[in-house]
C-alpha positions in Angstrom: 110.3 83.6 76.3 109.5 83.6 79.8 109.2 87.4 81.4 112.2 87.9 84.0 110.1 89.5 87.2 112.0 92.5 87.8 115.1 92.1 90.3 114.6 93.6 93.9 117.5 95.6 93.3 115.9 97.5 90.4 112.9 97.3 91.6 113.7 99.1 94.7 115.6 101.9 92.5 112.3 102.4 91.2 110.5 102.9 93.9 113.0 104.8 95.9 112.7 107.4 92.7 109.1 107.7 92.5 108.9 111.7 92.5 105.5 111.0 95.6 107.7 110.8 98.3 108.2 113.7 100.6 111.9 113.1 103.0 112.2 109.2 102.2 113.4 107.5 105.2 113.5 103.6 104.4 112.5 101.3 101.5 112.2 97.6 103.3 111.3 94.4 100.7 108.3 92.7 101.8 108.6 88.9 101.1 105.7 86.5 100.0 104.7 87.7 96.2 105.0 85.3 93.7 104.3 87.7 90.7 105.2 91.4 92.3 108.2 92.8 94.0 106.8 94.9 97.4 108.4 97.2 99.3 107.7 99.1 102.8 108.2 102.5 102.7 108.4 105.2 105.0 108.8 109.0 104.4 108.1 111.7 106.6 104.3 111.6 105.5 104.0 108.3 106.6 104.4 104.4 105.7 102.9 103.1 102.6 103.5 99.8 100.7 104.6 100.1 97.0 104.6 97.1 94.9 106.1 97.0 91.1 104.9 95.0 88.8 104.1 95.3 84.8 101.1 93.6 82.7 100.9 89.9 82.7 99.0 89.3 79.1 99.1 85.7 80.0 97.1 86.5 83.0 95.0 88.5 81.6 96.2 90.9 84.4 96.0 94.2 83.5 97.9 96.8 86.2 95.6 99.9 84.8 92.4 97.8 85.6 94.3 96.7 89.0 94.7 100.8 89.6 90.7 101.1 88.8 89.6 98.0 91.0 91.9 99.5 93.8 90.8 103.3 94.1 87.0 101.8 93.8 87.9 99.2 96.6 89.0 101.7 98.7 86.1 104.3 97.8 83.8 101.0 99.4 85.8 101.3 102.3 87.4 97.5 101.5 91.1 98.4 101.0 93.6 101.4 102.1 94.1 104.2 100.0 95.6 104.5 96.5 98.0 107.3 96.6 100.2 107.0 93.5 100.0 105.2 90.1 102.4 105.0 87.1 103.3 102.2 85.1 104.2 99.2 86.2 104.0 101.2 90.2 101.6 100.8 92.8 101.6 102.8 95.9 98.8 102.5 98.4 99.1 103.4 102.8 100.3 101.0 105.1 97.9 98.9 107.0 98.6 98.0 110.7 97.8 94.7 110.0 98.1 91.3 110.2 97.8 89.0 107.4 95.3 86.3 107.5 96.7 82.2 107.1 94.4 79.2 105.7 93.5 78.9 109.9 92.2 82.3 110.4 89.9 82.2 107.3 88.1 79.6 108.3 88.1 80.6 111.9 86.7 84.1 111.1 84.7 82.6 107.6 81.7 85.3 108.2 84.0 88.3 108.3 85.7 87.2 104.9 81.9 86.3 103.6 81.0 89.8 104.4 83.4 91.7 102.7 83.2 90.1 99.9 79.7 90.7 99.8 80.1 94.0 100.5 82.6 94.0 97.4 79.6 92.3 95.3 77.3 95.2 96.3 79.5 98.3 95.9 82.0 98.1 93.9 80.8 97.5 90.1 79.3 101.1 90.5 82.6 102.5 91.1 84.2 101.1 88.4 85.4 103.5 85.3 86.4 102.9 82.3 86.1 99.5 80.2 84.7 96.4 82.4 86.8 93.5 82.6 85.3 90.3 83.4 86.4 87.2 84.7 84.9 83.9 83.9 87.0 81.1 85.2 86.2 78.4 82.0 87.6 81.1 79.8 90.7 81.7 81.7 91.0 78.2 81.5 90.8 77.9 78.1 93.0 80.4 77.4 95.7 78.7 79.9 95.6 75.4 77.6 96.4 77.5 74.7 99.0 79.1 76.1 100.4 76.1 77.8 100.2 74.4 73.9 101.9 77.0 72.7 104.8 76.7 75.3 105.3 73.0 75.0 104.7 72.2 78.4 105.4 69.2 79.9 101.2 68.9 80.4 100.5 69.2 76.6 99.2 65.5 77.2 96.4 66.0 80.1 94.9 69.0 78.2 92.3 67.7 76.7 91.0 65.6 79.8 91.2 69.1 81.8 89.3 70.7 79.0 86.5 68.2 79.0 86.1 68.5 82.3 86.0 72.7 82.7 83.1 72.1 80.1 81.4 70.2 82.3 82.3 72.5 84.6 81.0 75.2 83.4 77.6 73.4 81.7 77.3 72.8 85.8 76.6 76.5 86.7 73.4 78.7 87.0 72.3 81.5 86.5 73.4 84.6 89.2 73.8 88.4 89.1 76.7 90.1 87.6 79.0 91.7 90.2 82.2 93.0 90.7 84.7 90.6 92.5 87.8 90.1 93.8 88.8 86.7 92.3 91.8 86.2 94.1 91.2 85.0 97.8 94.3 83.6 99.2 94.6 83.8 102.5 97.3 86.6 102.3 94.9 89.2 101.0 92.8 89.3 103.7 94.2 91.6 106.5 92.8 92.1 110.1 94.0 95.5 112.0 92.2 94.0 115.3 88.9 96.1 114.7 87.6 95.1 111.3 89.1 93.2 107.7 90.4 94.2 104.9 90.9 93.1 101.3 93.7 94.3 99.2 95.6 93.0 95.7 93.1 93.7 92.7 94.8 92.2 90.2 92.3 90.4 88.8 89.1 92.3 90.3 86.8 92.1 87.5 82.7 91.5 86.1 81.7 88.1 87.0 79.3 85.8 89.5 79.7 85.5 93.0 80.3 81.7 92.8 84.2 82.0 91.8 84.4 84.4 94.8 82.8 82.1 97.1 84.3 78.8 95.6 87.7 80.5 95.8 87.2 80.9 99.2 86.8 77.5 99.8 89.0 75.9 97.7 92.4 78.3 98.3 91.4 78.1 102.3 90.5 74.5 103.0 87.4 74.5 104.0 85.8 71.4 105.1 82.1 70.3 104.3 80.2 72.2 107.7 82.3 75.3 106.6 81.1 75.0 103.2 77.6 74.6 104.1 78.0 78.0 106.8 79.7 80.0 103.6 76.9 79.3 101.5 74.2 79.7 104.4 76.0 83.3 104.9 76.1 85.0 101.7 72.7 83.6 100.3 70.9 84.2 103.8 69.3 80.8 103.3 70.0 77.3 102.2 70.8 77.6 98.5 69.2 75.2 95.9 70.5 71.7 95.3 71.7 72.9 91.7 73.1 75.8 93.3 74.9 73.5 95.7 76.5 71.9 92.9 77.4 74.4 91.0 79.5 75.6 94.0 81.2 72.5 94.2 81.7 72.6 90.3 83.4 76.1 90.8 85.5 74.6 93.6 87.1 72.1 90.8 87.4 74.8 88.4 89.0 77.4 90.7 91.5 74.8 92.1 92.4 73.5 88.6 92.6 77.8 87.8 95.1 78.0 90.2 97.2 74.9 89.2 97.1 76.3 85.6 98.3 79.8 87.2 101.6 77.9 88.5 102.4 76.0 84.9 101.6 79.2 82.9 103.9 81.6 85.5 106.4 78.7 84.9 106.3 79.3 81.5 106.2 83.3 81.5 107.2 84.5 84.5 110.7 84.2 86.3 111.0 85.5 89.8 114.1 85.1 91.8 112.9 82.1 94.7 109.6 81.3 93.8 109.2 77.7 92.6 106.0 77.7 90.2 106.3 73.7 89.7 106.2 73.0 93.0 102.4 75.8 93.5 101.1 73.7 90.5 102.0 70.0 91.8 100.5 71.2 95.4 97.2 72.9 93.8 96.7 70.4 90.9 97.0 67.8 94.1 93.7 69.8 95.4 92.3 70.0 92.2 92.1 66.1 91.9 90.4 66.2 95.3 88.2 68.4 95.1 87.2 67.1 91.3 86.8 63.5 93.2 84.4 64.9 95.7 82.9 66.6 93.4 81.9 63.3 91.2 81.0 61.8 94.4 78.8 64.1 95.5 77.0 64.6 92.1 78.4 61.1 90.5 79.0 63.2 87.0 81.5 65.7 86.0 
């Protein structure tokens, strides 16, 4: 039974009735989410952005963890300020801010390294509560279950995805745990002309800087010389050659994550406009390419 997202019109009920707001002016959608219904809103304290949204189980997204990732992101100094929480509610301040594209990711690639290292290095000490952790071959996994379960249409290619996140996976080595972001589309990047920012936590969580710096590179299009820069720039050095490949390994594996996302949301989730087949044809299309250069580079899965 797929989850209907939540219509704007309720959704902006909601928010207009959250008890925070101090002489509420306007309540303006913000377009763009493909999970989360966002809103503008200004009151005579100032403009925030609220965004509703409940747990995703089959996302292993959990909106209390989200709340925790969030106040500790902003603590760093990464993301704005938190300023009211309630179930299934999000309200953090407006940023001034444009929102970064595939382009200006890879134009400005050591600004978006940087604050992702600087997630790496401060936020797991702010985090309360139970850890959650993200491996990417479990995720996975638990996405061919679920697609299984559903009957989907890609019941058939399972298993040859599943052999390959093993070898995936077998392809990694050993790095420190740290707390990342694990979600770097070009969208949650903001620049306010002085400096970045980094927002949507949703599945900031315990893991390895690879996904972080894979994701990068696989949501954003890098090409080779980027690749080699992104590496260059969090390490400080050359990496290793098996390092090297398990980047490259975690490049398949975050694309095919992604693809997975769209077929799984097509399943569960139902949001009014967003087209999930069409976000798992165009990332499983990057998966195969990145998975092909990946074999060439390396000639083995």
């Amino acid at each position: 039974m797929a989850a209907m997202a939540e219509s704007s019109e309720n959704a902006e009920s909601r928010v207009r009735g959250l008890a925070c707001w101090r002489g509420l002016a306007s309540v303006v959608p913000l377009k763009g989410g493909v999970s989360n219904a966002s809103f503008t809103v200004t009151d005579a304290t100032g403009k925030y952005v609220a965004r509703v949204g409940e747990d995703y189980p089959f996302h292993q997204v959990s909106r209390e963890r989200e709340a925790v990732a969030s106040r500790a992101a902003f603590e760093a100094g990464l993301s704005p300020e938190v300023v009211h929480v309630e179930p299934g509610i999000m309200v953090v301040r407006h940023l001034e801010a444009r929102t970064y594209r595939e382009a200006d990711v890879r134009e400005n690639s050591m600004g978006c390294v940087e604050i992702v290292r600087r997630c790496h290095r401060d936020l797991g000490q702010r985090i309360a509560g139970q850890g959650a952790i993200f491996w990417v071959f479990q995720i996975l996994r638990d996405y061919g279950f679920t697609l299984k379960a559903g009957k989907h249409r890609h019941v058939p290619d399972l298993p040859r995805w599943m052999a390959i996140v093993n070898r995936l996976e077998a392809a990694q080595v050993p790095l420190p745990i740290v707390f990342g972001h694990h979600d770097l589309l070009p969208s949650n990047f903001m620049d306010d002309g002085k400096r970045l920012w980094l927002i949507d936590w949703e599945y900031g969580a315990f893991g390895t800087a690879m996904f972080d710096l894979a994701n990068i590179a696989s949501n954003n299009s890098f090409d080779e010389a980027g690749e080699v820069l992104l590496l260059e720039a969090y390490f400080g050095k050359k990496p290793p050659e098996a390092t090297i490949r398990a980047f490259y390994a975690m490049k398949a594996a975050s694309a095919l994550r992604e693809a997975l996302w769209g077929m799984v949301s097509e399943l569960h989730l139902k949001a009014p406009g967003v087209d999930y087949i069409a976000y798992a044809a165009e990332y499983l299309g990057r998966f195969d390419r990145v998975h092909a250069d990946y074999l060439s580079k390396f000639g083995t899965s």
